[in-house]
C-alpha positions in Angstrom: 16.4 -18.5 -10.0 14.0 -17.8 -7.2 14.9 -15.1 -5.2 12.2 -12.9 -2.7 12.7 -11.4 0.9 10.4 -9.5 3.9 9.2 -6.1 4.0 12.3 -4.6 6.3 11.4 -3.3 10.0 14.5 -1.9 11.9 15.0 -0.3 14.9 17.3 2.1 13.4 15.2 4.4 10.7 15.7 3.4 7.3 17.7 5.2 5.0 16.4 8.1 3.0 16.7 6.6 -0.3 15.0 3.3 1.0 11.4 3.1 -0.1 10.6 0.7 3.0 7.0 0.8 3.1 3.9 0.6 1.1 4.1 3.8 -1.4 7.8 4.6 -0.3 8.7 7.0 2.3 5.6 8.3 3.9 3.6 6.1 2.4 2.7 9.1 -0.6 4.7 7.5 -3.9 6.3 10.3 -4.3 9.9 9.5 -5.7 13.1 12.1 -5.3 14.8 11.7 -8.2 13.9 9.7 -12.7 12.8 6.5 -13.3 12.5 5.2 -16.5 9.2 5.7 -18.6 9.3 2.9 -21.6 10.1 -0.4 -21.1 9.6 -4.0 -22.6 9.8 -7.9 -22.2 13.0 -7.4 -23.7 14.1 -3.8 -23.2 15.4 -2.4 -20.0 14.8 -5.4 -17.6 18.2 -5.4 -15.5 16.8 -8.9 -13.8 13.9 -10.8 -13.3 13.5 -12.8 -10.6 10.5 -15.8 -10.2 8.6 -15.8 -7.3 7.9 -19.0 -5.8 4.2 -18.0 -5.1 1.8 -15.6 -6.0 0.5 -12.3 -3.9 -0.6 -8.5 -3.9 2.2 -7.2 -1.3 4.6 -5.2 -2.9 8.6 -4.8 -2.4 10.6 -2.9 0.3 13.8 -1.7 -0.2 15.7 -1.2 2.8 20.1 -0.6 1.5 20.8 -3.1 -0.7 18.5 -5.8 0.4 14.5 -6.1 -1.1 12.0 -7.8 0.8 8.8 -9.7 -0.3 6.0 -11.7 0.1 4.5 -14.8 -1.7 1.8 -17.4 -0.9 1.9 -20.9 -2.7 -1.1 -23.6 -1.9 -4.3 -23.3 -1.2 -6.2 -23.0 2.4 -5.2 -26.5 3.6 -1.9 -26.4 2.2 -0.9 -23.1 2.2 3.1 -22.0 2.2 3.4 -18.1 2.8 7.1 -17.6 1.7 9.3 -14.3 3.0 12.4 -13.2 0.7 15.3 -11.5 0.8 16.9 -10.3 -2.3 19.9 -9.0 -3.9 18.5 -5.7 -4.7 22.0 -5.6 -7.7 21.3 -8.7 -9.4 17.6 -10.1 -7.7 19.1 -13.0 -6.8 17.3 -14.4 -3.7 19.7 -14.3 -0.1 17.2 -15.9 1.6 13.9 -17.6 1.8 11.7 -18.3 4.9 8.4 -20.4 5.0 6.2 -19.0 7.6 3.9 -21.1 9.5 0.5 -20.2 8.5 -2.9 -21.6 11.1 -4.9 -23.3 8.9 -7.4 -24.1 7.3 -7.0 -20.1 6.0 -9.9 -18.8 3.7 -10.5 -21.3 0.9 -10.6 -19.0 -2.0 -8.9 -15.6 -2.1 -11.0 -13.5 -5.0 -9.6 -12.0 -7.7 -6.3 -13.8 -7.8 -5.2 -11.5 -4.8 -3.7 -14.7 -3.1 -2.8 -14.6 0.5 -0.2 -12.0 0.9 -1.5 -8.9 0.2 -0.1 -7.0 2.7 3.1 -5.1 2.3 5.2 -5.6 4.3 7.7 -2.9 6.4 11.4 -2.3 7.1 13.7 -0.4 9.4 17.4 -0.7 9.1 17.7 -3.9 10.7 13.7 -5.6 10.9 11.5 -6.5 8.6 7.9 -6.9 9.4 5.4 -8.6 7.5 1.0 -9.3 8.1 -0.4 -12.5 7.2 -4.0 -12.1 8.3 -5.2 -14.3 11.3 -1.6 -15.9 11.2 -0.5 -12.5 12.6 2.3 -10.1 12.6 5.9 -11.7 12.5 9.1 -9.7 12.8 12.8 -10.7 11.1 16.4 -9.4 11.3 17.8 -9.0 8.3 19.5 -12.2 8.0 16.0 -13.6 8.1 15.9 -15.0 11.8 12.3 -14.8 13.2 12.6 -12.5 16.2 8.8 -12.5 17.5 5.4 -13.1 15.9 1.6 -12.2 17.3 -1.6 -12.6 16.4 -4.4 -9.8 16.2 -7.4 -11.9 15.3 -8.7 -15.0 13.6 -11.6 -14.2 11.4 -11.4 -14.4 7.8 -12.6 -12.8 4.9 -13.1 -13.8 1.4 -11.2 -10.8 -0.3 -7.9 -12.3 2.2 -6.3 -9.8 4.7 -4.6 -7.1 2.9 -4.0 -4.2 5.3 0.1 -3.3 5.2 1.7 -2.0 8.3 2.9 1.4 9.4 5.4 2.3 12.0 4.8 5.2 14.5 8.5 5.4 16.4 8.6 2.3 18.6 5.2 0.6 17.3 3.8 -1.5 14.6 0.3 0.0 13.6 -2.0 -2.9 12.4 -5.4 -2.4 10.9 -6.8 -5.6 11.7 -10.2 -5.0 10.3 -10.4 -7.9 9.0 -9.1 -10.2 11.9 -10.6 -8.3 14.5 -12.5 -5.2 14.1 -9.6 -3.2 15.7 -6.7 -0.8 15.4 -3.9 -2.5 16.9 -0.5 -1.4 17.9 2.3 -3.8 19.1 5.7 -3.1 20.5 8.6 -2.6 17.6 11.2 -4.9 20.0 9.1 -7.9 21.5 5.5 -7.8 19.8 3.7 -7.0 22.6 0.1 -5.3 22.2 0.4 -2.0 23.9 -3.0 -0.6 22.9 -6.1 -1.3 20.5 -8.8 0.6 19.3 -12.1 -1.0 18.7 -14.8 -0.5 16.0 -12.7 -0.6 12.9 -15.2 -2.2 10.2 -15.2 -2.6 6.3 -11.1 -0.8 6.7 -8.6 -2.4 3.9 -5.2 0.3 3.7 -2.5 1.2 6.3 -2.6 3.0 9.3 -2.4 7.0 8.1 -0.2 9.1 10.8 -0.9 13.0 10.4 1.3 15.5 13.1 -0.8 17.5 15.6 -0.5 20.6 16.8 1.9 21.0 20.0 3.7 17.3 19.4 2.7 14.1 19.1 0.7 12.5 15.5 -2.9 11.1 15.3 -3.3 7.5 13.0 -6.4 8.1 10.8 -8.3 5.1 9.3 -11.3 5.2 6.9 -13.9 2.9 7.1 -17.3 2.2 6.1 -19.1 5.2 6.4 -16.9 7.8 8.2 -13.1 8.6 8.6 -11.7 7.9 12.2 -8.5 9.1 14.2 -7.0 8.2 17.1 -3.7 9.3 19.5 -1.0 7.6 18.3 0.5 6.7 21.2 -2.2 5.6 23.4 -4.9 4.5 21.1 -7.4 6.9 22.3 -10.5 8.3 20.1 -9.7 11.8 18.8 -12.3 12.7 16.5 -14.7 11.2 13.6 -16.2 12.4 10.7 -19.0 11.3 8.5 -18.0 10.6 4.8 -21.0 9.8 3.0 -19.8 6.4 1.7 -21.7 3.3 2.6 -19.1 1.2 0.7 -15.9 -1.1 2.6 -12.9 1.4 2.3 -9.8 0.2 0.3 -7.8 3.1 -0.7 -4.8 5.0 1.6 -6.0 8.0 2.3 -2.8 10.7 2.3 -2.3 13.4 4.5 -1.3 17.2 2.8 -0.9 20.2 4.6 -3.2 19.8 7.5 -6.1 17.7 5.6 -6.4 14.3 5.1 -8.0 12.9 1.3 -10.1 9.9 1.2 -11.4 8.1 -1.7 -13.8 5.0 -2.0 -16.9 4.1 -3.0 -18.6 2.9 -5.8 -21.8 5.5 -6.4 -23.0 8.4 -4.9 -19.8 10.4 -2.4 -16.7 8.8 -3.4 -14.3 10.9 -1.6 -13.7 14.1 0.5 -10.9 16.2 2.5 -10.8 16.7 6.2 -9.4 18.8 8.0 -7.1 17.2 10.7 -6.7 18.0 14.6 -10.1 18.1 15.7 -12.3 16.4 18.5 -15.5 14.7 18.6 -18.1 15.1 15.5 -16.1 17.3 13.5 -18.3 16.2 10.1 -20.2 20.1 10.6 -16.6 22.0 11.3 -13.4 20.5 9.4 -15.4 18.2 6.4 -14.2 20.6 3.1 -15.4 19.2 0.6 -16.8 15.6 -1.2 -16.5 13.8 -4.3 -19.3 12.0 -6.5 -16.3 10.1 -7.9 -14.2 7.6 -6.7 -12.1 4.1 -6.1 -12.5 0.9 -5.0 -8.6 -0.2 -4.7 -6.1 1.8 -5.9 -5.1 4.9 -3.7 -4.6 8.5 -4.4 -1.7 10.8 -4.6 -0.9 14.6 -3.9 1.2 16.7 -5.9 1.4 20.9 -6.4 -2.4 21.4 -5.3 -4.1 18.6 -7.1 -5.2 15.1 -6.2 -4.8 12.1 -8.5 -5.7 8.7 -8.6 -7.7 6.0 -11.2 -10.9 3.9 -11.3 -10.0 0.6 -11.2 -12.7 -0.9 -13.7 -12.8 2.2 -16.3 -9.4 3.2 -16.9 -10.4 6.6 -16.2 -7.8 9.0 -13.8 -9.3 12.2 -12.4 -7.4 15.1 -11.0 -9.2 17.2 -8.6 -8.3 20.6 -7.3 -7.2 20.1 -3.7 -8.8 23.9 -2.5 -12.1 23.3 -4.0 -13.1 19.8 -5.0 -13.2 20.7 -8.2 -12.7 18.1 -11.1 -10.4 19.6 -13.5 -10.2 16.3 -15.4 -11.9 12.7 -15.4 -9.9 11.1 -18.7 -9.6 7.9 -20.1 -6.2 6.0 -20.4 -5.3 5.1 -23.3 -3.6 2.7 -24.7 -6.3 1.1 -22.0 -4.9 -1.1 -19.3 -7.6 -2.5 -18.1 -8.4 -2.9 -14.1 -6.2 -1.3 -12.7 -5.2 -2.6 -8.7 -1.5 -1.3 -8.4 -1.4 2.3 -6.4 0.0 4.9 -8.9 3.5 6.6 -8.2 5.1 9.6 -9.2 8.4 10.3 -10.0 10.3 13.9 -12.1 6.6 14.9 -13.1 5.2 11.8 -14.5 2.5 9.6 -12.7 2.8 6.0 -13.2 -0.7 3.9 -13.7 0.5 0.2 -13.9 -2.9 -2.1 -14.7 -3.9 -5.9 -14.0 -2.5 -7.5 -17.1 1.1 -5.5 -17.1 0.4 -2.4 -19.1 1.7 0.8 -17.3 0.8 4.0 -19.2 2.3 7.2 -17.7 0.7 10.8 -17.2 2.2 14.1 -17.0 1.7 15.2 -12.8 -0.2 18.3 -13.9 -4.0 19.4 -14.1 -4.1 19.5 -18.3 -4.5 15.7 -19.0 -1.6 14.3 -21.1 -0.2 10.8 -22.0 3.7 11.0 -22.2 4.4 7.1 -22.7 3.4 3.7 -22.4 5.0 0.1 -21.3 3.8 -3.5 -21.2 5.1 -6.7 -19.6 3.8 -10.1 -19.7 2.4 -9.3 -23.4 -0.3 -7.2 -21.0 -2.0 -10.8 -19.9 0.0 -11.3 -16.5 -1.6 -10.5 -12.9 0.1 -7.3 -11.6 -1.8 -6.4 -8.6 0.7 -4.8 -6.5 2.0 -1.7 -6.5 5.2 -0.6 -7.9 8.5 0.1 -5.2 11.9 2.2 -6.4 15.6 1.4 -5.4 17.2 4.4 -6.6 16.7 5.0 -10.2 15.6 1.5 -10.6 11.7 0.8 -10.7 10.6 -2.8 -9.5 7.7 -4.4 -10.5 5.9 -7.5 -9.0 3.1 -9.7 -10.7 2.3 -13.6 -9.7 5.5 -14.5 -11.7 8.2 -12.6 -11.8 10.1 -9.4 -9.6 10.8 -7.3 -12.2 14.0 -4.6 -12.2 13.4 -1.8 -14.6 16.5 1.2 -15.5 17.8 3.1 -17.8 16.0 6.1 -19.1 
């Protein structure tokens, strides 16, 4: 059976317990509630369902319904497939081609294929990014209610950015298509503002709240971290970060300062304070890191931030008030590159790796292993991040939507 379906987008907000959007609610991975923390080919897999095509975009859960992305072809033949599953039994409720402009990029590296982005769901849209193909909202019951483009160039890494939505817009980071910060209108896809100047930017749009009302969408990007108004796209402030390297990870917003990690020598990361104007590198930069990330992103949890390399198998955890290391340790068993963004869930941090082996890590600044899982024999391609529909955790690689439960 094949079964996938669309990031949801609705104009109604989606349901607490939905995780519609990259890294859940927010866009932190943080989960409310267990998940399970062993699992097997043959142990605790409530359904499997195959994909008809491969990708890097992970699933949303809006109710009872899980949306997905997959791309089958190549650049001249390309079919970019959007499913709707039974979220019970992963059966698939619907399945709609997309009409891709061609000819797309002709090799996509690193098996990334060419749906990387996630994509996002209200209550009753979906929304979903294919690159210079552009931004194409669905209902539900998987009728195509607009579509617009925000660029055409192309890139050999694909167009991964996923979407964020800020009440009635859909915040693009076209980096890739166009150099810009884009926002369209939630009902009809119109472009109500864009911000220029977005270079070397691969995550989704990061909204902090500012003081006296309103939120500020903060992007990082080659060099320096950027923030704009929300609602009118205008420049709030900039700060320099010290990394000369593209910018892949989300950065995530805590308490007033927003993290960023990147980079692959020299700074690879630092804390910002948000709210400011103009040059605010001198006044609200805390603190920077000579470690970081190419890919996966970060996480915050009780004071410390968390993420992994993705080539060493190596997760840090870094005192949020100071800067300070308190552990750089090596996974083991080892799961090699590691792509997927790591969640969190009743304590435990969940590092899933390239070839299907997740090993999980206690959420705490003294470095322990609690468990370990593999699927695919640890030789599939798992490069998106993990989603959660209630206690259930799913799992994506080029084959398969997995359902994990049981504890």
């Amino acid at each position: 059976m094949l079964f996938i379906c669309l990031a949801l987008a609705t104009v109604p907000l989606p349901a607490a317990a939905d995780w519609p959007r990259f890294l859940g609610p927010g866009g932190k991975g943080i989960v409310a509630g267990k998940l399970p923390d062993t699992w097997s080919d043959s142990d605790k897999i409530l359904w499997k369902t195959p994909l008809p095509g491969v990708g890097a975009s992970s699933p949303v859960v809006a109710g009872d319904k899980i949306f997905l992305t997959a791309g089958a072809g190549g650049a001249e033949d390309l079919t970019r497939h959007v499913l709707c599953l039974d979220a019970t039994d992963g059966k698939i409720i619907w399945d709609k081609n997309v009409a891709s402009e061609l000819p797309e990029q002709p090799k996509v590296r690193e098996d990334h294929g060419y749906c990387s982005a996630t994509p996002v769901a209200t209550a009753t849209r979906l929304l979903v990014f294919f690159g210079k193909s552009g931004v194409f909202c669905f209902d539900h019951a998987g009728k195509q209610i607009w579509s617009t483009k925000v660029g055409s160039q192309l890139n050999g890494w694909g167009s991964a950015a996923s979407l964020t939505l800020h009440k009635n817009l859909v915040l693009v980071n076209a980096s890739v298509e166009s150099e810009s910060l884009v926002a369209l209108n939630l009902d009809d896809g119109r472009e109500v503002w864009r911000a220029e100047g977005v270079k070397e930017s691969w995550h989704a749009p990061v909204l902090a709240p500012l003081k006296g009302g309103g939120s500020e969408v903060i992007t990082a990007l080659q060099g320096e971290l950027r923030s704009f108004d929300a609602d009118s796209g205008q420049p709030l402030w900039q700060c320099k970060s010290g990394i000369g390297w593209y910018m892949c990870p989300q950065p995530v917003v805590q308490d007033g300062v927003v993290y960023a990690v990147g980079g692959r020598s020299g700074v690879g990361g630092l804390a910002v304070r948000t709210g400011g104007s103009g040059d605010v590198t001198a006044t609200h930069r805390l603190w920077t890191l000579q470690k970081g990330t190419n890919v996966p992103s970060p996480l915050v949890h009780g004071g410390h931030l968390y993420f992994a390399h993705e080539n060493l198998g190596i997760v840090h955890c870094v005192d949020l008030k100071t800067g300070e290391f308190l552990y750089s340790e090596r996974l083991e068993p080892n799961p090699g590159q590691i792509y997927a963004s790591p969640i969190l869930a009743d304590g435990k941090i969940y590092y899933t790796g390239r070839g299907g082996q997740t090993v999980v890590v206690s959420a705490e600044p003294e470095f322990k292993v609690l468990s370990s899982a593999k699927l695919e024999n640890g030789r599939g391609v798992f490069n998106a991040s993990p989603a959660v529909h209630g206690s259930h955790l799913l799992i994506r690689s080029n084959k398969f939507l997995y359902c994990i439960g049981g504890q």
